[in-house]
mmCIF file of the N, C-alpha and C atoms, coordinates in Angstrom:
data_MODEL
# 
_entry.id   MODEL 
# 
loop_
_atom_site.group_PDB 
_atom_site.id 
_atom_site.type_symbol 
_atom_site.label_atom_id 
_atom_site.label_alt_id 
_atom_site.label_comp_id 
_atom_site.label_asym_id 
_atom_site.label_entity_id 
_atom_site.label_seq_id 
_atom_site.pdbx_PDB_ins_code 
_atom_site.Cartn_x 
_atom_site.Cartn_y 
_atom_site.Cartn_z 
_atom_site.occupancy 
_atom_site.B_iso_or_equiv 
_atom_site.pdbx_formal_charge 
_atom_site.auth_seq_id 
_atom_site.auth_comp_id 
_atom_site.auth_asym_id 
_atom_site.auth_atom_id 
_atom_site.pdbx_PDB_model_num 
ATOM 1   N N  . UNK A 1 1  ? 42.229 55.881 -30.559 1.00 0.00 ? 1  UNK A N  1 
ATOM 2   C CA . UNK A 1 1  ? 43.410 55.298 -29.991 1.00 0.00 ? 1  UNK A CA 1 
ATOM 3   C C  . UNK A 1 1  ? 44.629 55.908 -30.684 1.00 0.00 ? 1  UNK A C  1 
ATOM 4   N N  . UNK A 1 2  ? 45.390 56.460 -29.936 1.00 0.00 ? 2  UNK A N  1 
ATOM 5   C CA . UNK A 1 2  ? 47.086 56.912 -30.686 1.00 0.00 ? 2  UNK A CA 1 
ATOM 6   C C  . UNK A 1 2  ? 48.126 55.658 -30.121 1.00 0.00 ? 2  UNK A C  1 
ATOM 7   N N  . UNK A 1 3  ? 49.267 56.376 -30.415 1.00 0.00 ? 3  UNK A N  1 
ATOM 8   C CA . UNK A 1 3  ? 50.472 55.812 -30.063 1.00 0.00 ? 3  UNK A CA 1 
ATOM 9   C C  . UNK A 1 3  ? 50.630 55.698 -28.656 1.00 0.00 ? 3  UNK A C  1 
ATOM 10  N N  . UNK A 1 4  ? 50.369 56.913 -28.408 1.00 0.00 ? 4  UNK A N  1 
ATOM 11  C CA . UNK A 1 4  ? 50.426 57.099 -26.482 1.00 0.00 ? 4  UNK A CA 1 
ATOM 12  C C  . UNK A 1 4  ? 49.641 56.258 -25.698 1.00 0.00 ? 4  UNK A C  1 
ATOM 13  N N  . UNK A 1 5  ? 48.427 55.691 -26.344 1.00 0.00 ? 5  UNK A N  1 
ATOM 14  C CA . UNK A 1 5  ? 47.377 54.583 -25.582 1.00 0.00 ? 5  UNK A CA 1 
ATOM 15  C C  . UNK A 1 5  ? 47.904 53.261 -25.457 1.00 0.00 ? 5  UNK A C  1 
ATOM 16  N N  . UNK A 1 6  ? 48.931 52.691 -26.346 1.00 0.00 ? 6  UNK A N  1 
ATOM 17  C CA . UNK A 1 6  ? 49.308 51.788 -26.409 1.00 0.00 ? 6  UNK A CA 1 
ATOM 18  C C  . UNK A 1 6  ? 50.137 50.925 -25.104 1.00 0.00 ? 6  UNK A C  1 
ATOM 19  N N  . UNK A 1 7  ? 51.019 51.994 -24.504 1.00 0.00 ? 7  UNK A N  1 
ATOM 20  C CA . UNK A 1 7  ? 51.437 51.538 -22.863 1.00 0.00 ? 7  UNK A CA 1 
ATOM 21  C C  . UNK A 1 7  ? 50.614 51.090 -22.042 1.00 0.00 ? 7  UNK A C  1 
ATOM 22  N N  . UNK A 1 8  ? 49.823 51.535 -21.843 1.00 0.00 ? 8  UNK A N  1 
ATOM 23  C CA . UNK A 1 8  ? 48.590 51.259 -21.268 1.00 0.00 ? 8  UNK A CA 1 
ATOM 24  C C  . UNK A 1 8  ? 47.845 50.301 -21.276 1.00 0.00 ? 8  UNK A C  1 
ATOM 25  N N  . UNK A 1 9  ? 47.712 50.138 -22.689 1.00 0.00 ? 9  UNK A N  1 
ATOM 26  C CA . UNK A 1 9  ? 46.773 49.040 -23.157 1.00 0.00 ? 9  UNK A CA 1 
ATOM 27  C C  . UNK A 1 9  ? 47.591 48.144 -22.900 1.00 0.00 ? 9  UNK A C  1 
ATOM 28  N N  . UNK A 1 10 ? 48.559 47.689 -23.373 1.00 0.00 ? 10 UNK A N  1 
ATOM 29  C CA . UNK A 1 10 ? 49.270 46.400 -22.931 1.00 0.00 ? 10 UNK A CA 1 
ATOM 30  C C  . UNK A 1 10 ? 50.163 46.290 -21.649 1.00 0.00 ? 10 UNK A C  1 
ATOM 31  N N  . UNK A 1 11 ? 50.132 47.188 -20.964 1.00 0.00 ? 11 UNK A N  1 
ATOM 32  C CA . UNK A 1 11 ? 50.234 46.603 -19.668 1.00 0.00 ? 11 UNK A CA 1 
ATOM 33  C C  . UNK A 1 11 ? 49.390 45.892 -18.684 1.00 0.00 ? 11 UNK A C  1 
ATOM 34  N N  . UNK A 1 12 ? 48.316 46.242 -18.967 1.00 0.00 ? 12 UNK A N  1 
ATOM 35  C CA . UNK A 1 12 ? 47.398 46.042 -18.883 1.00 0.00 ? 12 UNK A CA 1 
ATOM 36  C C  . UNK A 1 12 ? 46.655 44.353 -19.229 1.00 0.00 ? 12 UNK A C  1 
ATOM 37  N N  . UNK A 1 13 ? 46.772 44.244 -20.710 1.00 0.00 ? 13 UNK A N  1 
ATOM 38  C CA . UNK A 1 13 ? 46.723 42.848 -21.092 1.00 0.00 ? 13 UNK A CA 1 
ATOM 39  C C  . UNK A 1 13 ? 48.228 42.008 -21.280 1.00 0.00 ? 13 UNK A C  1 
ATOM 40  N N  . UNK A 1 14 ? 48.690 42.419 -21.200 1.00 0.00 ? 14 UNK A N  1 
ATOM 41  C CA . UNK A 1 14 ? 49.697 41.721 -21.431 1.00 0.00 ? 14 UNK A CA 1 
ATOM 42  C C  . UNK A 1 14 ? 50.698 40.756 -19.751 1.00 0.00 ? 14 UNK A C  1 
ATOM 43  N N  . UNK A 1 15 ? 49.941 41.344 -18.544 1.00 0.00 ? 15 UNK A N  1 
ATOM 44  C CA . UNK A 1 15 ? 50.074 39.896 -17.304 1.00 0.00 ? 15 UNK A CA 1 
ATOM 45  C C  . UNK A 1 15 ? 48.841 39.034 -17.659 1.00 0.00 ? 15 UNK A C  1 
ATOM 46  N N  . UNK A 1 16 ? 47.917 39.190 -18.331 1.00 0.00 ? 16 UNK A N  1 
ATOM 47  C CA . UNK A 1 16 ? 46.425 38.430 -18.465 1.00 0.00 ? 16 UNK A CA 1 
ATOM 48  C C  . UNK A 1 16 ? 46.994 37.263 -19.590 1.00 0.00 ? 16 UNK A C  1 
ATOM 49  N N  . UNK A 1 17 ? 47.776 37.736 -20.967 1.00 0.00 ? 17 UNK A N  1 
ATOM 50  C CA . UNK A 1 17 ? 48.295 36.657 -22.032 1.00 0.00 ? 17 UNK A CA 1 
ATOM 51  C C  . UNK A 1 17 ? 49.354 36.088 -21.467 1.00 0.00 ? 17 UNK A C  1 
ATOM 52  N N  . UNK A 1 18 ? 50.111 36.509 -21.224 1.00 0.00 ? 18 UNK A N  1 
ATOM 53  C CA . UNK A 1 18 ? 51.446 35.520 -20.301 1.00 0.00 ? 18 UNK A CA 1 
ATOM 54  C C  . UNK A 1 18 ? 51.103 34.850 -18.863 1.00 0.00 ? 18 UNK A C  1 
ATOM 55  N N  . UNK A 1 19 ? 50.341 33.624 -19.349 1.00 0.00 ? 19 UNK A N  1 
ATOM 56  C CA . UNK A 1 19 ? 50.247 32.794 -18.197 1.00 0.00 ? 19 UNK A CA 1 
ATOM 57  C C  . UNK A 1 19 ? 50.967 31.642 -18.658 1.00 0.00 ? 19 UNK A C  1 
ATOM 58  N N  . UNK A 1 20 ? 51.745 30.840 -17.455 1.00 0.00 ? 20 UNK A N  1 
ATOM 59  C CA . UNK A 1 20 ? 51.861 29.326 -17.617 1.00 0.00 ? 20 UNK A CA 1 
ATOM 60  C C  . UNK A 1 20 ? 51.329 28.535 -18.904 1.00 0.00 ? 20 UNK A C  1 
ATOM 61  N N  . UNK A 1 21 ? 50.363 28.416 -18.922 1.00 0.00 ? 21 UNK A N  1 
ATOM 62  C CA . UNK A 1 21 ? 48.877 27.594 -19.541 1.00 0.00 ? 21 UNK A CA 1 
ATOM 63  C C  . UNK A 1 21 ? 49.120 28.037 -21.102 1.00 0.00 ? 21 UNK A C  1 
ATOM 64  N N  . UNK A 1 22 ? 49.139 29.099 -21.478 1.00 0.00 ? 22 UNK A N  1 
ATOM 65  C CA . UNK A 1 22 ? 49.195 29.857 -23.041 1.00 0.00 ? 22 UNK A CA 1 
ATOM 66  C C  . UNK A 1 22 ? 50.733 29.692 -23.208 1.00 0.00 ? 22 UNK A C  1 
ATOM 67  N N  . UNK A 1 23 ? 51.628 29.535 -22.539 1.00 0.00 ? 23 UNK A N  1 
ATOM 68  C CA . UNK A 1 23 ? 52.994 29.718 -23.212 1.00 0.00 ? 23 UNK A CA 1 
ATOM 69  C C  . UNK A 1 23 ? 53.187 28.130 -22.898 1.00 0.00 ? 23 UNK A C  1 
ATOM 70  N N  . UNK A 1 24 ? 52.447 27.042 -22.276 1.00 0.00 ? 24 UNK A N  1 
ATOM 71  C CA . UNK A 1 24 ? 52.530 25.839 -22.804 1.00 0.00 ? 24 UNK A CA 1 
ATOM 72  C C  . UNK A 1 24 ? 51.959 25.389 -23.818 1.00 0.00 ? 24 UNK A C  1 
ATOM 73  N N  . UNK A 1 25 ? 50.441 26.352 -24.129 1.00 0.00 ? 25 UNK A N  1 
ATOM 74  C CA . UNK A 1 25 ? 49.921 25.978 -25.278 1.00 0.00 ? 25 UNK A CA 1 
ATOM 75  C C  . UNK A 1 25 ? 50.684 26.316 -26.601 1.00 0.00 ? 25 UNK A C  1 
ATOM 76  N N  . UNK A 1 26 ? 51.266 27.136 -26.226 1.00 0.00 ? 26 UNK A N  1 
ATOM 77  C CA . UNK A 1 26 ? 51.932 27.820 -27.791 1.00 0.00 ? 26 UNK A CA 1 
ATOM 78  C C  . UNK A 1 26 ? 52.921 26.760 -27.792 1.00 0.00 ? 26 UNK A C  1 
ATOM 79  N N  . UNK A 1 27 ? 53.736 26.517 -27.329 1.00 0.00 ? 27 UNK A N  1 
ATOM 80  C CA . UNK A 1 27 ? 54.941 25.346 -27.935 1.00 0.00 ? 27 UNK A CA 1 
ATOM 81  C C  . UNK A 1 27 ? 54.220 24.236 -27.975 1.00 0.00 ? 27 UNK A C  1 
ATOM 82  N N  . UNK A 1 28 ? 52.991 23.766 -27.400 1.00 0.00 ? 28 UNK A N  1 
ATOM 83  C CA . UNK A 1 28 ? 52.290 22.337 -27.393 1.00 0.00 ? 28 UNK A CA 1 
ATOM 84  C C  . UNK A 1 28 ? 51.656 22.463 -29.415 1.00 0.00 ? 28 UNK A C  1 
ATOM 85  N N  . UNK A 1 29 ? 51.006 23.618 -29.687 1.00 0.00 ? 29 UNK A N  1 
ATOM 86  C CA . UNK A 1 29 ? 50.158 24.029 -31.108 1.00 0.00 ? 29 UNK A CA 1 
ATOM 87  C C  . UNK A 1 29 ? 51.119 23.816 -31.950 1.00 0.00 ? 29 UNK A C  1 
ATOM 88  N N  . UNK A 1 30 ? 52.397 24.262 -31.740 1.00 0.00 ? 30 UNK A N  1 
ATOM 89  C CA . UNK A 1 30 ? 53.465 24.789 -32.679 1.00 0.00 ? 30 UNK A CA 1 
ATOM 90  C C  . UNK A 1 30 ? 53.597 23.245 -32.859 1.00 0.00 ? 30 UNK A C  1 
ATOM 91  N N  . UNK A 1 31 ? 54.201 22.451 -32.596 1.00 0.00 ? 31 UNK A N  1 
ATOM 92  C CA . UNK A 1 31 ? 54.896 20.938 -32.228 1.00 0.00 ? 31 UNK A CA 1 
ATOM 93  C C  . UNK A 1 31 ? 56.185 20.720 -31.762 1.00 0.00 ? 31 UNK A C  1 
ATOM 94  N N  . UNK A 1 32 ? 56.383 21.950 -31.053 1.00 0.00 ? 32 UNK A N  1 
ATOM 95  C CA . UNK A 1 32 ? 57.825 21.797 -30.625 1.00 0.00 ? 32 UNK A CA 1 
ATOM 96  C C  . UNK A 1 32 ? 57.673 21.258 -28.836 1.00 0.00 ? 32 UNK A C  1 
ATOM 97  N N  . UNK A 1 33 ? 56.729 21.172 -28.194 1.00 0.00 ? 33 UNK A N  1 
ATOM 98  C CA . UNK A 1 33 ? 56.906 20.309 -27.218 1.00 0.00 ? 33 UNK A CA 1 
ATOM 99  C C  . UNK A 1 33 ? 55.653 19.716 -26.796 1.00 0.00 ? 33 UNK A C  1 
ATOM 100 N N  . UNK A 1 34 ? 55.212 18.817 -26.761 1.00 0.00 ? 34 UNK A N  1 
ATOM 101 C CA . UNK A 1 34 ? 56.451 17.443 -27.369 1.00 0.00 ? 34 UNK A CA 1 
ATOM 102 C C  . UNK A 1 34 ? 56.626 17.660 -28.831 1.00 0.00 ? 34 UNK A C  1 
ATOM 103 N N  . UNK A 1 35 ? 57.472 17.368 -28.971 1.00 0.00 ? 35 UNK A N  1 
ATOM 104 C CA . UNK A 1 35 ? 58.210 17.084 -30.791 1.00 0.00 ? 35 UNK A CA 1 
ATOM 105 C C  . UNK A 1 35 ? 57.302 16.651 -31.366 1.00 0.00 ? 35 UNK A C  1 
ATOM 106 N N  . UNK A 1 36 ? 56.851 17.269 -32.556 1.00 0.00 ? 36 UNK A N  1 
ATOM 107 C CA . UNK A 1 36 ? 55.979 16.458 -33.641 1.00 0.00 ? 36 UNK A CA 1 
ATOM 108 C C  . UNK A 1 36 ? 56.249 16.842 -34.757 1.00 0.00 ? 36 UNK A C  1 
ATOM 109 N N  . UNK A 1 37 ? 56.898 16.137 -35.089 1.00 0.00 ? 37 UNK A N  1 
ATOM 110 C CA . UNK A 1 37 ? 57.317 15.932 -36.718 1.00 0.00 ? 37 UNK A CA 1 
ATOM 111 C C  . UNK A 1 37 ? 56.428 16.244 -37.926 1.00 0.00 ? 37 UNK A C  1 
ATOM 112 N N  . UNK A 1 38 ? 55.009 15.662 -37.604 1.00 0.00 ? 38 UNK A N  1 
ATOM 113 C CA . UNK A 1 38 ? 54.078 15.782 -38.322 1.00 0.00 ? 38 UNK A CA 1 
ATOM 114 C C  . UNK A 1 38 ? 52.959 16.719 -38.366 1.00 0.00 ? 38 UNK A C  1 
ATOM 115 N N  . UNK A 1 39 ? 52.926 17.708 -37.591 1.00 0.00 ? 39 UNK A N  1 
ATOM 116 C CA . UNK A 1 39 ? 52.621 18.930 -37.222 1.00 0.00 ? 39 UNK A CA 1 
ATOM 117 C C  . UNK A 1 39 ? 51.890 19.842 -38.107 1.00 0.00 ? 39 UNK A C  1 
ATOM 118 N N  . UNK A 1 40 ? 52.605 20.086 -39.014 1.00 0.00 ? 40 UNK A N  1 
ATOM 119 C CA . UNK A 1 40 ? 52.585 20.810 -40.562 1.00 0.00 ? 40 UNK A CA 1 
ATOM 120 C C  . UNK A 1 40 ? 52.561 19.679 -41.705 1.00 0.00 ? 40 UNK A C  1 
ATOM 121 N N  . UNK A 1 41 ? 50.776 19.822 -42.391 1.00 0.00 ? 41 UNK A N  1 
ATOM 122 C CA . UNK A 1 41 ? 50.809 18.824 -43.738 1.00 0.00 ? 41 UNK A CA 1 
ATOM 123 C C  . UNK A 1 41 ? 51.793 19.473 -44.927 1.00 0.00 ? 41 UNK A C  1 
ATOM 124 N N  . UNK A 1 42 ? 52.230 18.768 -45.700 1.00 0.00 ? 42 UNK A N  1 
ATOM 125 C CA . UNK A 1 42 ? 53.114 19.551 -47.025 1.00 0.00 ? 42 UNK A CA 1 
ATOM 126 C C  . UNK A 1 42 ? 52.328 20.623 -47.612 1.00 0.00 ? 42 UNK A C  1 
ATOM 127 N N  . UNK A 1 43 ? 50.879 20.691 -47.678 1.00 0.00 ? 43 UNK A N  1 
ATOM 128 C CA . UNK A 1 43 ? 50.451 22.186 -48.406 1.00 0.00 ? 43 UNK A CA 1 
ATOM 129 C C  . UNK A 1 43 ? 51.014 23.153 -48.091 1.00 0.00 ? 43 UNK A C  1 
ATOM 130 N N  . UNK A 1 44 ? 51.416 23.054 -46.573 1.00 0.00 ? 44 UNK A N  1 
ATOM 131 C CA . UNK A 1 44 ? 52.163 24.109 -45.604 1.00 0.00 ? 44 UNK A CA 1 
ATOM 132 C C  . UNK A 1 44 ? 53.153 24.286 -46.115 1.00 0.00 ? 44 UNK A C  1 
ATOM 133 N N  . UNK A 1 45 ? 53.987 23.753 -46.788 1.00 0.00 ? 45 UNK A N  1 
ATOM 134 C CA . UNK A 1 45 ? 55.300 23.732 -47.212 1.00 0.00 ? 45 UNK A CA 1 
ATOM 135 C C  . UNK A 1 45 ? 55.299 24.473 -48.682 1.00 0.00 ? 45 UNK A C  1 
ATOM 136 N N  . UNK A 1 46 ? 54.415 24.318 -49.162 1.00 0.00 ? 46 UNK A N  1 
ATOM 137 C CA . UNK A 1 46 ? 54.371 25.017 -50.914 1.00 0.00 ? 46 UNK A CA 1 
ATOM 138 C C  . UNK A 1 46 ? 54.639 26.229 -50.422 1.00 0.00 ? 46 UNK A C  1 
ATOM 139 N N  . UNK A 1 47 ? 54.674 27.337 -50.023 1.00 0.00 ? 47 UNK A N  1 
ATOM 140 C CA . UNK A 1 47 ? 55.386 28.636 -50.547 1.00 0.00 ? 47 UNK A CA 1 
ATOM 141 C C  . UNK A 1 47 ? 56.629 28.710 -49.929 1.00 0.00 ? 47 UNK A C  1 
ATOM 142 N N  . UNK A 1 48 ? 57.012 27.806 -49.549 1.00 0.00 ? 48 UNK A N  1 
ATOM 143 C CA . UNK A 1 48 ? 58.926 27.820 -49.368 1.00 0.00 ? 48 UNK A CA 1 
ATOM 144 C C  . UNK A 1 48 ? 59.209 26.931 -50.521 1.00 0.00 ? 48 UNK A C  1 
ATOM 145 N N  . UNK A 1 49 ? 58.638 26.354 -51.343 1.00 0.00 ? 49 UNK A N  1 
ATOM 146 C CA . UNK A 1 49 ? 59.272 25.970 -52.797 1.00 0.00 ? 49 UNK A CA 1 
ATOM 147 C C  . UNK A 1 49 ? 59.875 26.671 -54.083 1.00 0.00 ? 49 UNK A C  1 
ATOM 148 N N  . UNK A 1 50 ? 59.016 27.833 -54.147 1.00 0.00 ? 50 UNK A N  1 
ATOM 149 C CA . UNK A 1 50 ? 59.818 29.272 -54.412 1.00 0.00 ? 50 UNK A CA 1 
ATOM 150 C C  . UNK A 1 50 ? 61.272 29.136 -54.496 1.00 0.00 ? 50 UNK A C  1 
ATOM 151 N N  . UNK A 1 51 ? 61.801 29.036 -52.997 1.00 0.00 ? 51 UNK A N  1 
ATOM 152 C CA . UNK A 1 51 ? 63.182 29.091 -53.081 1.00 0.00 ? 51 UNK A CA 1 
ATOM 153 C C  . UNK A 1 51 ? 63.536 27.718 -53.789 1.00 0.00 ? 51 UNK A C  1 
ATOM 154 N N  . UNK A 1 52 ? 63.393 26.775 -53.578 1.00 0.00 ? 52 UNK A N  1 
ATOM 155 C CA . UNK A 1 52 ? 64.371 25.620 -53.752 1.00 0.00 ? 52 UNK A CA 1 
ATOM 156 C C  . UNK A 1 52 ? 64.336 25.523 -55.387 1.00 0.00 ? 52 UNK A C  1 
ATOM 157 N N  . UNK A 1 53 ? 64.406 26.865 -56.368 1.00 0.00 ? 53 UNK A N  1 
ATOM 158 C CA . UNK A 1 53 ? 65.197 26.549 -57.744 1.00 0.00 ? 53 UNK A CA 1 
ATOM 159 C C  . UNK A 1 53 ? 66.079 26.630 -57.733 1.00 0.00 ? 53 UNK A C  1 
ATOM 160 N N  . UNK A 1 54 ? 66.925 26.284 -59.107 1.00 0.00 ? 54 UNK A N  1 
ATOM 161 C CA . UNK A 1 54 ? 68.233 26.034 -58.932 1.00 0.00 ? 54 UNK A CA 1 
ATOM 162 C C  . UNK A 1 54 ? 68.558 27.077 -59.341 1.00 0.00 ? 54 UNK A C  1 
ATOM 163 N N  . UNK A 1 55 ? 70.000 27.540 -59.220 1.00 0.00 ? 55 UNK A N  1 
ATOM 164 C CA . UNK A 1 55 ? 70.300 28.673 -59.460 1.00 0.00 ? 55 UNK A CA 1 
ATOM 165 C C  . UNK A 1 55 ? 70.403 29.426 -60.799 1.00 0.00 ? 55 UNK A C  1 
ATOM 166 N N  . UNK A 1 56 ? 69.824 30.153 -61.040 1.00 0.00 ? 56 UNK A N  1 
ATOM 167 C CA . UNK A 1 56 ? 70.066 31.358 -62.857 1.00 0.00 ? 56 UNK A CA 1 
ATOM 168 C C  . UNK A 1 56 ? 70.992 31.079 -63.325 1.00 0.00 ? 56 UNK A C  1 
ATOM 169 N N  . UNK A 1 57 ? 71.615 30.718 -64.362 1.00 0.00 ? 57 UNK A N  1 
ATOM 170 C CA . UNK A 1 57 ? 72.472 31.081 -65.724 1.00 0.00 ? 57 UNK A CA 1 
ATOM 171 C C  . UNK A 1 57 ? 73.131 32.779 -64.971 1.00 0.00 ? 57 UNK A C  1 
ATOM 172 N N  . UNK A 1 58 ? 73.992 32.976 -64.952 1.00 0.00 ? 58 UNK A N  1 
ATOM 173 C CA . UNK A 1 58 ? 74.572 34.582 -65.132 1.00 0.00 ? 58 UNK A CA 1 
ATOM 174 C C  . UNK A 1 58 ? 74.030 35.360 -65.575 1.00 0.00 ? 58 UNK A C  1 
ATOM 175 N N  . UNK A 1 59 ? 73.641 36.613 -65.595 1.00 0.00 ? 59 UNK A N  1 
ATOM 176 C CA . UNK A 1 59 ? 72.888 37.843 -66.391 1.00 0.00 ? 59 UNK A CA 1 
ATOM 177 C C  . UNK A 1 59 ? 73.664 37.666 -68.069 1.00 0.00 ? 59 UNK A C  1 
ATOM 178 N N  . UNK A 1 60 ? 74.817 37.769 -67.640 1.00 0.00 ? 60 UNK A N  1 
ATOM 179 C CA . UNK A 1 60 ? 75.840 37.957 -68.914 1.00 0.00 ? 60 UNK A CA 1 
ATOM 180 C C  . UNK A 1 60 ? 75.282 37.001 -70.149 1.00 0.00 ? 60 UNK A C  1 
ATOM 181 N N  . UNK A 1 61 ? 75.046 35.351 -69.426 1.00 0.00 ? 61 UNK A N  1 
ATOM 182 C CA . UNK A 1 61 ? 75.054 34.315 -70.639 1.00 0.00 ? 61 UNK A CA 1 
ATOM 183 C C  . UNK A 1 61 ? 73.498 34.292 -71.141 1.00 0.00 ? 61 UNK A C  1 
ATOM 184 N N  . UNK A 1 62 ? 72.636 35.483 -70.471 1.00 0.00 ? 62 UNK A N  1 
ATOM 185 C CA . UNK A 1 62 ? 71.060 35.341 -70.866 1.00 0.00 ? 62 UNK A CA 1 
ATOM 186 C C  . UNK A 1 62 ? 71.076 36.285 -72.008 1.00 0.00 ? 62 UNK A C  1 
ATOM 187 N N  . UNK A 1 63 ? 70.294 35.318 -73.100 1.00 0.00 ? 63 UNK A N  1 
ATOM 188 C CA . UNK A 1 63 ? 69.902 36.864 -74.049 1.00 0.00 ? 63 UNK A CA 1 
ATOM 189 C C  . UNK A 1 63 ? 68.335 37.085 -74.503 1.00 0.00 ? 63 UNK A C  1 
ATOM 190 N N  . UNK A 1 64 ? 67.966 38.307 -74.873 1.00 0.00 ? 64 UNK A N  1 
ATOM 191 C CA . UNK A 1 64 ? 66.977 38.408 -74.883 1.00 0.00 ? 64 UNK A CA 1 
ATOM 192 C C  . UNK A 1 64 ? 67.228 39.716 -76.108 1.00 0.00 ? 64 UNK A C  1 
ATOM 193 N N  . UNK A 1 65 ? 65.850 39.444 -77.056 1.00 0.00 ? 65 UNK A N  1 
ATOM 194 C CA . UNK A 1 65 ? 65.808 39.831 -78.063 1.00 0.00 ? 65 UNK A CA 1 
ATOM 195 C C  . UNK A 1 65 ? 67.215 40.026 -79.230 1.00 0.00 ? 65 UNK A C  1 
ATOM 196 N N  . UNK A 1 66 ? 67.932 38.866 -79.013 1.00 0.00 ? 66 UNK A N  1 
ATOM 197 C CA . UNK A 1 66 ? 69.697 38.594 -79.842 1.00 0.00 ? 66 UNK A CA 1 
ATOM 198 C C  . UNK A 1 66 ? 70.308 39.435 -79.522 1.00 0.00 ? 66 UNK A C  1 
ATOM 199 N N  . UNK A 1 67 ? 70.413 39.916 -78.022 1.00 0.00 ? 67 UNK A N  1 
ATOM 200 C CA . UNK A 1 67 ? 71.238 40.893 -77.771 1.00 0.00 ? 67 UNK A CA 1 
ATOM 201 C C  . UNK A 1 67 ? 71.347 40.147 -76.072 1.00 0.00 ? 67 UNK A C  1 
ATOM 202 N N  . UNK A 1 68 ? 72.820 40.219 -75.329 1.00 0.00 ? 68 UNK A N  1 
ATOM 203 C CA . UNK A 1 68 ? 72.897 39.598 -74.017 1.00 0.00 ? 68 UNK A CA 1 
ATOM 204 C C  . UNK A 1 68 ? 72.234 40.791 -73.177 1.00 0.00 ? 68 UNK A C  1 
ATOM 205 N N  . UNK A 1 69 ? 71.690 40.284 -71.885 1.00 0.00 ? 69 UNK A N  1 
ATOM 206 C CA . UNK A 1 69 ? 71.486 41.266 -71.001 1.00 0.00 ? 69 UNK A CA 1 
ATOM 207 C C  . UNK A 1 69 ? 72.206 42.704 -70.535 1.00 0.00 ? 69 UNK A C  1 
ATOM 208 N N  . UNK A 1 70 ? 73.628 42.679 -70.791 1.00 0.00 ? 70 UNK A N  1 
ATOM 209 C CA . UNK A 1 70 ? 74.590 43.085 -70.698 1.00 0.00 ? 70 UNK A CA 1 
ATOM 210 C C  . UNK A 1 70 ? 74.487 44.664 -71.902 1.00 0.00 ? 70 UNK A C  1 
ATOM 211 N N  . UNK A 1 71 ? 74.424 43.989 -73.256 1.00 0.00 ? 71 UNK A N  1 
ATOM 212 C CA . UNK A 1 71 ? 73.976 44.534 -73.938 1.00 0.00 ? 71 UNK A CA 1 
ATOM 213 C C  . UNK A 1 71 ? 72.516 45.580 -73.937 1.00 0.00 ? 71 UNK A C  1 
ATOM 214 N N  . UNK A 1 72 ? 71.486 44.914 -73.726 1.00 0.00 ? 72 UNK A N  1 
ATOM 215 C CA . UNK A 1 72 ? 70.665 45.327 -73.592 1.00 0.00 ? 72 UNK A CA 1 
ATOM 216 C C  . UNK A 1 72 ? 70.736 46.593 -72.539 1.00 0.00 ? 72 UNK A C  1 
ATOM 217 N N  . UNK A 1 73 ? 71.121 46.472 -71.391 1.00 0.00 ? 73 UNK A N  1 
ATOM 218 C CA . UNK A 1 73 ? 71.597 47.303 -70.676 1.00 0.00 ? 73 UNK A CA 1 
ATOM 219 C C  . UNK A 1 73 ? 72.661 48.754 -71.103 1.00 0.00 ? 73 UNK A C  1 
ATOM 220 N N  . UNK A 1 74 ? 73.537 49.083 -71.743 1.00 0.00 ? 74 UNK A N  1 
ATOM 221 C CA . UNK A 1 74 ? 74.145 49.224 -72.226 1.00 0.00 ? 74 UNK A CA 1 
ATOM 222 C C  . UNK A 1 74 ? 73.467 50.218 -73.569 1.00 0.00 ? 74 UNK A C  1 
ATOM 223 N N  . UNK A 1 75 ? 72.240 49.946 -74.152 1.00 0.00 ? 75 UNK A N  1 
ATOM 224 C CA . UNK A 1 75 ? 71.334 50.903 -75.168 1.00 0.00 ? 75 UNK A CA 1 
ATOM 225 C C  . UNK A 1 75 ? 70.511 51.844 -74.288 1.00 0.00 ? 75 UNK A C  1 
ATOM 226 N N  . UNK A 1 76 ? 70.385 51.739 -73.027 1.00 0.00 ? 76 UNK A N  1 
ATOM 227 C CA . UNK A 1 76 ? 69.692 52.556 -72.216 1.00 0.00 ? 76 UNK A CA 1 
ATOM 228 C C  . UNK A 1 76 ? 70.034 53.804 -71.803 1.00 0.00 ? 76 UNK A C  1 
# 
């Protein structure tokens, strides 16, 4: 299979996946219609917790080995 097979191939499947029925199922799975709130248990949610730390100290006010980042930078 190349690059060039690819037109083909999904023209092909691709009136067979876009029916009525599958693009109701997909928003019905998801929980967006009908609305379901409860959709996704919280395990689902642990790797967007990542973000929610609070924000770093400045590079400037961090130090590392009694010298600021700044510094440290700066011997290189």
């Amino acid at each position: 299979m190349t690059i060039y097979d690819l037109p083909r191939i999904v023209s092909e499947a691709l009136p067979n996946a876009i029916t009525p029925s599958n693009i109701q199922a997909g928003f019905r799975v998801s929980g967006v219609w009908p609305f379901n709130r409860h959709i996704f248990g919280e395990h689902e949610f642990l790797p967007a917790q990542v973000t929610d730390r609070p924000e770093p100290s400045t590079p400037t006010n961090q130090v590392i080995a009694g010298r600021s980042i700044v510094e440290n930078l700066k011997l290189r």
